[in-house]
N, C-alpha and C positions, 0 to 999 in steps of 0.2 A: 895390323898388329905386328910387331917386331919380336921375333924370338929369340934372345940372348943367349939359348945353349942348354934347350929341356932336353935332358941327357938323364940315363936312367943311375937312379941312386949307387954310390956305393954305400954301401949302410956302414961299415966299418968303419970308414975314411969320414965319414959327415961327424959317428960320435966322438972318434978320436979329436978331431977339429974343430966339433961343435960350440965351443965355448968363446970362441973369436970372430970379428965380425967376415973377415976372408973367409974363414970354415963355413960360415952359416953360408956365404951363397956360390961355396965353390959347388955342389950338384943341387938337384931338382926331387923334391920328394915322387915319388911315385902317383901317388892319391894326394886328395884336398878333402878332410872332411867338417863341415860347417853346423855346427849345431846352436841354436838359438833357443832360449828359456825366454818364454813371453812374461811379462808382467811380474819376473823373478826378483827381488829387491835383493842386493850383493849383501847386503849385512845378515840376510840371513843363512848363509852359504858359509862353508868355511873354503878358502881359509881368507875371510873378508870381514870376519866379526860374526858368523854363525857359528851352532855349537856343533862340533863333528861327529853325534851322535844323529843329527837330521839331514848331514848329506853324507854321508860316510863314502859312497863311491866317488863324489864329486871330489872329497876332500883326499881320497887315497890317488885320483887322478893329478890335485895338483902337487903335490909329489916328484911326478915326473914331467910338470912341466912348469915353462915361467908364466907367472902373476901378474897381470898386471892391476895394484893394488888400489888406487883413484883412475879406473874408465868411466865416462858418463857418455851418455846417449845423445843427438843434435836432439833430439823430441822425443818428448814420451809418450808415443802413440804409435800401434802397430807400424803401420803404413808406409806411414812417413818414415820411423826410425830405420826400415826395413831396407826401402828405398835407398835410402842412405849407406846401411851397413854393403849393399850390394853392387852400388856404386862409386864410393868414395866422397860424395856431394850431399852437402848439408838440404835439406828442404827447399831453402831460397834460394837454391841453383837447379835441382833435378823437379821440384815443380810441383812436386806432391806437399800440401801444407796438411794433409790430415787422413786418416779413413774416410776411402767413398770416393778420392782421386784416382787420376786417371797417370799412370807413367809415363809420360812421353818417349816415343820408339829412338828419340835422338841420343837419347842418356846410354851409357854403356855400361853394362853389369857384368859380375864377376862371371857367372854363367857364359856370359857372349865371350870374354877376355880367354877363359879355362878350355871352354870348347873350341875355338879356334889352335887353340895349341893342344891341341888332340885328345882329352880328356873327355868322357862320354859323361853327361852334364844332368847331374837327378836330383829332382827336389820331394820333400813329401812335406805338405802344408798343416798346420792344426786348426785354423779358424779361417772364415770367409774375410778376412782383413786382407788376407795375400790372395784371395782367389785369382784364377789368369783374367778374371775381367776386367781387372785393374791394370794389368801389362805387366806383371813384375814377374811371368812366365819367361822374359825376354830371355833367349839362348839356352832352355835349360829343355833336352831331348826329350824329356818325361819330368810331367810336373803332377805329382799325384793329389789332388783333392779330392777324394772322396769322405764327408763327414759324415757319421755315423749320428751324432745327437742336434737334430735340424732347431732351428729359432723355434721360442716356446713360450709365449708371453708371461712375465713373473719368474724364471729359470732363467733360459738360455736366452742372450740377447745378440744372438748371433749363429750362424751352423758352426761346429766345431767338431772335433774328436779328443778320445783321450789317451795319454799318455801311448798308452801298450798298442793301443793302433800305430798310433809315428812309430814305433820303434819295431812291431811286426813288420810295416810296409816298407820301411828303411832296409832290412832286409833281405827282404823280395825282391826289391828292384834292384840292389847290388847282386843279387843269384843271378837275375833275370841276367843285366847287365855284364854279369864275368861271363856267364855261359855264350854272349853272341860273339863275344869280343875279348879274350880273357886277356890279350896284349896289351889291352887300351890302360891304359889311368881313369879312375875315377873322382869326380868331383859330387859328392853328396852334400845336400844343405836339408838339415832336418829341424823342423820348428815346432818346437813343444808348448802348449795354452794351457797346460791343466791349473797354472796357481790363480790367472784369471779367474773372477768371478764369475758364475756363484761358486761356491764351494761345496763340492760333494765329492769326498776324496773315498777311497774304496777300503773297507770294512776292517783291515788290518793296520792300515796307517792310521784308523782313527785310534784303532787300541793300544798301539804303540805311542801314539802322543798322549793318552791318558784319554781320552774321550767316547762315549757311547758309539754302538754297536748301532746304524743307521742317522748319525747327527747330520745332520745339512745344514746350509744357509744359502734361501734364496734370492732372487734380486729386490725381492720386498721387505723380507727382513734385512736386508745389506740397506737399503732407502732409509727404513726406521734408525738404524744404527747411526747413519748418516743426522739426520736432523736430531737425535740425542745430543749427538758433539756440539752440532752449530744451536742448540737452545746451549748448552754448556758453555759454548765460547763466549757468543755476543746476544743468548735469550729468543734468538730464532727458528723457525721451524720449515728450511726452506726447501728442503728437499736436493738430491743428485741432480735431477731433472732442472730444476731453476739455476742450478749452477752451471751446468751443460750450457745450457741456453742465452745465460744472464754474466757469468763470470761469479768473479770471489768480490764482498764487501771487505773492505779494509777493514771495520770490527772484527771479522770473521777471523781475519791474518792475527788482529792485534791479539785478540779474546784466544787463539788458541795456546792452551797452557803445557802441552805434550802429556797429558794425562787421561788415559782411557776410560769412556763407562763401561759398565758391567760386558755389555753388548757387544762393543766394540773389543774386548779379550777375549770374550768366544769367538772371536770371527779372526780373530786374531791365531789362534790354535789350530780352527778349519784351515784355513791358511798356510799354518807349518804342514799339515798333514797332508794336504797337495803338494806342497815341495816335497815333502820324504817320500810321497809317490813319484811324482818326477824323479829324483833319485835313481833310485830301485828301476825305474826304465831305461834312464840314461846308462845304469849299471848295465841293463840287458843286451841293452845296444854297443857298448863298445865290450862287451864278451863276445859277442855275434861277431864282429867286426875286427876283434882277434882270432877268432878262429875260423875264420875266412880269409887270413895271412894281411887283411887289407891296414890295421890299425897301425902295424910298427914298420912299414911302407907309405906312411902319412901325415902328412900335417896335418893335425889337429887343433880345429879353436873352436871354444865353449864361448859365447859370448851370451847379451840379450839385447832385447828393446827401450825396456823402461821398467822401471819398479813399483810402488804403488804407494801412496800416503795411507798408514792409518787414521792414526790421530796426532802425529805428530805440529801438525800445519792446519790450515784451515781448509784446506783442498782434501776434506775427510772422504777419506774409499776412494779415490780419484788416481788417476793417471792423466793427465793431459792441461789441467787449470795451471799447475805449479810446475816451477822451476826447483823444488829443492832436491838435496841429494836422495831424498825419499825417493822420489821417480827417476832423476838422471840417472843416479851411481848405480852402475851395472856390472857383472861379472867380465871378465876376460881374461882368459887363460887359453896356453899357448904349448903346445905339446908336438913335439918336433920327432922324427922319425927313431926309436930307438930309447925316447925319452932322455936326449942329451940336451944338458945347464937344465935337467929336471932340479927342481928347487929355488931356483931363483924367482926372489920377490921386485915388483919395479914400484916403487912409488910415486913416479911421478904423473900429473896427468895427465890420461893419454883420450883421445877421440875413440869410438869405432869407425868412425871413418877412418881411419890407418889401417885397417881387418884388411883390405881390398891392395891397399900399394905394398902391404906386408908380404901379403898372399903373392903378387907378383917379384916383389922382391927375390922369396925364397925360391921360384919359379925359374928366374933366369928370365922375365916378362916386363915390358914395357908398359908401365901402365898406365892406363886411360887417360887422356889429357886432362881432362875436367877433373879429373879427381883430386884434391885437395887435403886427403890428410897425411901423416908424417910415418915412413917407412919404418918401422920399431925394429928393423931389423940391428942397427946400431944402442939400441940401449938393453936388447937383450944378447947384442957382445960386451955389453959394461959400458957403453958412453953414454952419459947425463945429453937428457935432450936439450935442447936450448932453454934456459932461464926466463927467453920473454918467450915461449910457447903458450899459445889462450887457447881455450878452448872453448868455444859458443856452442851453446841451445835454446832453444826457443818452444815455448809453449803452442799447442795446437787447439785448446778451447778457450773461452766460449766460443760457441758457436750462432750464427745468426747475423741481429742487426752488425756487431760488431765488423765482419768482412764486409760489408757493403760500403762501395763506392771506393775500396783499398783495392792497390793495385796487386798487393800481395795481402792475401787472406789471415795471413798473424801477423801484418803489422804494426795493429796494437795493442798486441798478447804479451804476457811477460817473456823476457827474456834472462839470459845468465849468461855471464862470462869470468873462466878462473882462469888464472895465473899463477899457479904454486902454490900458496896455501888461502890465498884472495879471492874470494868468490865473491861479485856484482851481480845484482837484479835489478831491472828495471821493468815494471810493468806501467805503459803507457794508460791504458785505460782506467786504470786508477789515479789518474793526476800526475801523471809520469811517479807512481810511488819508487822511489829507489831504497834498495837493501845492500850491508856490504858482511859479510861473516868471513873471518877468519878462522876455516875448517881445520887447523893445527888445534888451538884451542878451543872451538866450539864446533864439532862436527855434526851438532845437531841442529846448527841454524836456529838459535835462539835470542840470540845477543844480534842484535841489529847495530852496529858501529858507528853507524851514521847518526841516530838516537842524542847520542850524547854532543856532537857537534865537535867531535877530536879534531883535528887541522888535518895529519897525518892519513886519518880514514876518507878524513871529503880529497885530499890531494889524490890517494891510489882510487876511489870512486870516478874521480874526473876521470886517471888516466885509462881506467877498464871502458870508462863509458865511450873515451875516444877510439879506441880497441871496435867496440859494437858499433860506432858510427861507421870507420872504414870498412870493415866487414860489411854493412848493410850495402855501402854505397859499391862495395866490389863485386857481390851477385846480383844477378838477375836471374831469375826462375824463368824455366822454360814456361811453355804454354801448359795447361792440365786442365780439363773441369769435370766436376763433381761428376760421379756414375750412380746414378741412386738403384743401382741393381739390387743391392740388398736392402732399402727400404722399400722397392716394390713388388719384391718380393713378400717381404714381411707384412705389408697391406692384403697384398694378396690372400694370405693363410690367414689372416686375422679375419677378412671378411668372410673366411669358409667357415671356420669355428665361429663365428658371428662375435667377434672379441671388438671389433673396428670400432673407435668413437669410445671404447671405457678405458680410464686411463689405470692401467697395471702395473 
C-alpha cells in the first residue's frame, strides 16, 4: 500500500480550507469512524424525508456534515452490502452474492487498507451476518462479536444484539485502545441491527411513538402481515418463506397498490420505534466519542446496508427480493473533522462503494485496486460528478433452485441501474420483466414507463440495459461458498428444544 502523506491534522487549516477540493486533501484526519444502521430505510431518517422528531440526533448531526441525498446500496442484504461497503466492490467482483458467504482473503478491506497505515483497526458487529466466520474480520485487530439475544425460533432469526450493547462496546474498546497506544489513530466500524426484524424496541420508544407499554411483533406475526398484503395484491397467501425460496410472481409486482393493511401500520410504528431507539444510541455514542476528544479528530460516516419494503411493492417485509428504492436507498452522511462544509446537501447518485476510495481519499491513501467506486471527495468540494455516472444493484434472493447450474449465484435475480433521475430494472427470472421509473417525478416507483410503450422510455431502457450488460461482462466474482455455520447451528438448538421438523 502506498502512503501519500498521513501527517497529523491541523484542525484549523482543514476548516478554514475545508470547503475546496485542495483543502479537503491537504491533511489526514486523525480517526476513521464507521457507523452502519442495518435494515435502516433513508426516508425515514431526516434529513432524507423522515420527520426530525424520530432521529433528532441523526438529524442535528447532519448539520455538521454533507448529505448525500440519493446513496443506494449494490444489494440489499447484510453481507453482501457489507462486503461491498468495506471493500469498494460490488458482489460480482468480491464474491459474496448473499448471507452465508464466505469473503475471499484476496479482496482488500478498508480495515487491511487503515491498518497498514497505522491506525489500530476495531470493529463491534450487531448480527451473525458479519460474524468472523465469513472473513469479513479481514485486518481489523479486534472484532468484537459477542451477542447477547441467541436465534430463537418465531423471534430472533439470527444471534444478534441491541442497540446500547454496540454503542457500550464501541466504547470500551476505544478506552481499551487509547490506553495501550494513545499516539495511534483509530479506525472504528460499529454496525447497528435494531430496526431489523422482529421488532421489540424498548418501553420508552414505544411510548414516545404513541404505542403500548410491552407491544411486539414477532417473526409470526411479521409472516401473517406478510400474506395479508400478498392476498391483497394478487388473492394469495404465500408466505415470506415461499418467497425466500421461490422469488416474487409478477401478479404480486402488478397487484401491489402501496396501500397498507391494518397489520402492516402496526408494524410499521414498531419499526419507527427501533429507529428512535437506534437514535438515542447513536446519540450515546458519538457524545462518548466527543468526550474522548476522538469525534472532532475524525471522519465521520453514517451510512447503511439496505432498507426494507413495507407494503409499498410486492416484496412485502423483505430486504433481498427487490430492487426498489424501498431496500437500495440508504443513508450517507459525511462529517469531516471540526464539521467543516457542515450543511451541504449532494443530490446526485452516489454508490457506497465510494465509502472506501472517499475514506482513502481524505487519508492521503492509495486505494485498493479492485475498488471501483467514485472518490466524493470532488463533489463535496462543489463539482457535479459525471452525468453518465450509473450506479448498479443487484438482488440476492430467491434462493435455491434459482442459483443452480449459474455461474454467478444472482444471475437471474433482479437487477437495477440509475443514471440521474432514470432508474432500470430487469429481473431475469420473471421473463426478463423490465421496469423503467423516473425517481424526479415518481419516487415511489409506481409508474412503470415502459407500460405505456413511449419511444423515449424503451430508447434510455435499451441504453441502461447496455450499461448492465458491460458491467456484467466486466466483473468476475472471486471464488466464495456458502458457510452454513449459522444454519447448523440453528439445527442444532432446534433439535435440543425439540423444535427440528415444525415449521415456525
Amino acid at each position: 500500500m502506498i502512503v501519500r502523506g498521513f501527517m497529523a491534522l491541523s484542525l484549523a487549516f482543514f476548516v478554514a480550507c475545508g470547503g475546496t477540493e485542495e483543502g479537503l486533501r491537504s491533511g489526514s484526519p486523525r480517526h476513521v469512524v464507521l457507523i452502519s444502521l442495518d435494515t435502516t430505510r433513508a426516508d425515514r431518517l431526516s434529513p432524507w424525508g423522515g420527520e426530525p422528531e424520530l432521529t433528532p440526533r441523526l438529524a442535528a448531526l447532519a448539520s455538521e456534515s454533507v448529505v448525500f441525498l440519493q446513496a443506494s446500496s449494490p444489494a440489499p442484504t447484510t453481507l453482501a452490502a457489507h462486503t461491498s461497503l468495506l471493500t469498494g466492490t460490488p458482489p460480482r467482483a468480491h464474491g459474496v452474492a448473499r448471507n452465508g458467504f464466505m469473503v475471499h482473503p484476496e479482496n482488500v478491506t478498508m480495515a487491511e487498507v487503515l491498518g497498514e497505515a497505522g491506525l489500530q483497526t476495531l470493529a463491534v458487529i450487531g448480527s451473525f451476518a458479519l460474524e468472523s466466520v465469513f472473513g469479513l474480520d479481514q485486518g481489523f485487530a479486534r472484532y468484537d462479536e459477542e451477542f447477547g439475544l441467541e436465534y430463537k425460533p418465531g423471534l430472533y432469526d439470527q444471534n444478534q444484539r441491541r442497540a446500547a450493547e454496540v454503542t457500550s462496546r464501541s466504547l470500551k474498546l476505544i478506552d481499551e485502545a487509547m490506553s495501550e497506544g494513545s499516539s495511534q489513530g483509530l479506525f472504528l466500524f460499529a454496525h447497528y441491527f435494531d430496526p431489523h426484524a422482529p421488532y421489540d424496541p424498548p418501553d420508552w420508544a414505544l411510548e414516545e411513538r404513541g404505542l403500548e407499554v410491552g407491544e411486539r411483533a414477532d417473526l409470526k406475526e411479521i409472516a401473517g402481515v406478510v400474506m395479508d398484503q400478498q392476498e391483497r395484491a394478487a388473492g394469495v397467501r404465500l408466505g415470506p418463506r415461499w418467497a425466500f425460496s421461490n422469488g416474487l410472481r409478477a401478479e404480486l409486482l402488478d397487484g401491489a397498490d402501496g396501500v397498507a393493511t391494518p397489520g402492516g401500520e402496526r408494524l410499521a410504528r414498531l419499526y419507527d420505534a427501533e429507529v428512535r431507539y437506534l437514535d438515542a444510541e447513536l446519540g450515546r455514542l458519538l457524545d462518548g466519542l466527543a468526550e474522548r476528544g476522538v469525534l472532532n479528530d475524525a471522519l465521520l460516516i453514517i451510512t447503511g446496508d439496505h432498507g426494507e419494503t413495507f407494503w409499498e411493492h410486492g416484496d412485502f417485509w423483505n430486504h433481498g427480493l427487490g430492487v426498489y428504492q424501498t431496500t437500495l436507498h440508504v443513508p450517507l452522511l459525511i462529517r469531516m473533522p471540526g464539521g467543516g462544509s457542515g450543511g451541504r446537501r449532494i443530490s446526485q447518485p452516489v454508490s457506497t462503494l465510494s465509502v472506501l476510495p472517499t475514506v482513502c481519499g481524505f487519508l492521503g491513501l492509495t486505494q485498493p485496486e479492485a475498488a471501483g467506486g467514485v472518490d466524493l471527495i470532488p463533489a463535496i468540494g462543489g463539482r457535479d460528478l459525471s452525468p453518465d455516472w450509473v450506479v448498479i444493484s443487484e438482488a440476492t434472493q430467491p434462493v435455491g433452485e434459482i442459483e443452480r447450474d449459474q455461474e454467478w449465484p444472482n444471475a437471474l435475480k433482479a437487477k437495477a441501474v440509475r443514471r440521474g433521475r432514470w432508474k432500470y430494472i430487469l429481473t431475469p427470472y420473471l421473463g426478463n420483466r423490465e421496469e423503467l421509473y423516473d425517481l424526479i417525478e415518481d419516487p415511489g416507483e409506481q409508474d412503470n414507463l415502459l407500460e405505456a410503450g413511449d419511444i423515449d422510455a424503451m430508447e434510455s431502457a435499451s441504453e441502461l440495459r447496455g450499461e448492465l450488460l458491460r458491467w456484467t461482462e466486466t466483473h468476475s466474482p472471486l471464488p466464495s461458498r456458502f458457510n452454513s455455520a449459522q444454519a447448523d447451528s440453528i439445527l442444532e438448538r432446534l433439535e435440543a428444544l425439540g423444535y427440528a421438523g415444525e415449521d415456525d
